[in-house]
N, C-alpha and C positions, 0 to 999 in steps of 0.2 A: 182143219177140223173135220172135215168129208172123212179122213182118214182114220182119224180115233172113234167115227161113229160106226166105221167098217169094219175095225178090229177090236169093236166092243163083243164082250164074249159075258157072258150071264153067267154062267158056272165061277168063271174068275171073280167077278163081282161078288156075286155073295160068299164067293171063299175070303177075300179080303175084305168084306164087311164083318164076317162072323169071327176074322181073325184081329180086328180091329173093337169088337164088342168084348170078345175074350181080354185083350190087352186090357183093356179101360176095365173091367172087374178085376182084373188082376192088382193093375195099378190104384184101383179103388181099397180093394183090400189090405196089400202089402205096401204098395208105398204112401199112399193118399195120407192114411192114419196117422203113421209115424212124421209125418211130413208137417199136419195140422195139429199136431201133439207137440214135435218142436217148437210152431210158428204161437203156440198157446204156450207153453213154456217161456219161452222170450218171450211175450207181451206180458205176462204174469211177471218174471223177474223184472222188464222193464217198469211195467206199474209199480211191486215190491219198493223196486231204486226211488222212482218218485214220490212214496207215499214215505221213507225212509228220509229223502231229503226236505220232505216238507216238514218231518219230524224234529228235523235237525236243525230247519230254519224258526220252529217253534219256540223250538228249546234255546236257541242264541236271543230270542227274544228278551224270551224270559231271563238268560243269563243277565242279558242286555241292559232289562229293567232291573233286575235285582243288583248290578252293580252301582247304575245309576242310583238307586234306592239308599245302597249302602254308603254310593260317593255323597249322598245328599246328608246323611244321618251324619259320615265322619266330617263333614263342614259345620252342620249345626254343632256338633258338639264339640270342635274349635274353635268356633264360635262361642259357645259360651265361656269355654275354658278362655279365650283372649278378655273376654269380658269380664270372666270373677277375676283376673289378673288384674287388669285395669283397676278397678274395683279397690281390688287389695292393694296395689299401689297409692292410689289415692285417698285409700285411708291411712296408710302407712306414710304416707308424705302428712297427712293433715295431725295424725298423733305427732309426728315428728314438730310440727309449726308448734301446735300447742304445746308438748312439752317445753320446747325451746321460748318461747313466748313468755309461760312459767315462769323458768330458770329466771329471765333476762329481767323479769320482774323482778323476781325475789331477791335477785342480783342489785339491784335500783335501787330496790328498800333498803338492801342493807348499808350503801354507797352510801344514800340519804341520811341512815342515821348515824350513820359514822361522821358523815360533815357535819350532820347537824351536832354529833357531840363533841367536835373538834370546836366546831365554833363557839359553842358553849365554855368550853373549856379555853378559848382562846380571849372572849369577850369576860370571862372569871377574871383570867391573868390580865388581861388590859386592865380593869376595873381596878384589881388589886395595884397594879403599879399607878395606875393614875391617881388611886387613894394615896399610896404611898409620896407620890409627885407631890400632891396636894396637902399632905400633913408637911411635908418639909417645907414648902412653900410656907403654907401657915403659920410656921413654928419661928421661918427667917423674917415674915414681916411681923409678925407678932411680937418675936426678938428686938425688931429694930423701933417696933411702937412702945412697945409697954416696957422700953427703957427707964422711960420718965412715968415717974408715981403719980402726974396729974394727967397722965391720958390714960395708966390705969383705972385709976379712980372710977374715969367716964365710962368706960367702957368696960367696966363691972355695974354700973350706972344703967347703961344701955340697955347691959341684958337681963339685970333684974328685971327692968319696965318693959320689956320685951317676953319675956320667961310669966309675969302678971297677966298681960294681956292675951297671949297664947290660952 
């Protein structure tokens, strides 16, 4: 250190300070500007980038909510569409009972009266033949009574007094 204090020289010194003050204006001038012009350039495009991705995360939001919106609106309105089906299915099965219900009545009635005028017509013809049974019966024991003119007689007898009292 003795040695740099010996070969200190004062003319040197301030030649290399003043060429060292010169440098540093230099480089204040020419390069410094462009340098913190850059280093503001990149912070500005960096900022731009982030205020650009927040914009873009706003906006997927929003898509975000607006599809959801949209998914919610096309469920309700499948919803009701499954529902006026439903709906129309079960009135379409219930016209369907009723109609049929209807039918199977009027189906009945007519069954009914058709037996009923089958039996009509059947207890006609029984009636009629069991008259007819009954005349012939009549007619043979009648035949075989009122052979003889003194059971005649009585039994013309009978039904005067009978035919009176009526």
């Amino acid at each position: 250190m003795d040695q740099l204090l010996n070969d200190f020289s004062p003319g040197l010194f301030f030649m290399q300070a003043i060429i060292l003050l010169i440098l540093i204006v230099l480089m204040r001038k020419f390069a410094w500007k462009p340098i913190l012009e850059s280093l503001q350039t990149r912070e500005d495009g960096i900022k731009n980038a982030l205020d650009s991705a927040e914009k873009a995360r706003l906006e997927m939001q929003n898509l975000q909510a607006d599809n959801k919106k949209l998914l919610n609106e096309a469920r309700a309105e499948r919803d009701a569409m499954l529902k006026e089906a439903r709906e129309m299915k079960d009135k379409m099965i219930e016209e369907a009972k009723s109609e049929a219900e209807t039918q199977a009545n009027a189906i009945i009635e007519q069954a009914q009266a058709a037996i009923e005028g089958e039996k009509k017509a059947a207890i006609a013809e029984l009636k009629g033949q069991v008259a007819g049974l009954s005349i012939e019966i009549a007619e043979k024991v009648l035949g075989k009574e009122l052979s003889d003119n003194s059971k005649q007689e009585k039994l013309v007898d009978s039904l005067i007094g009978e035919a009176t009292l009526n």
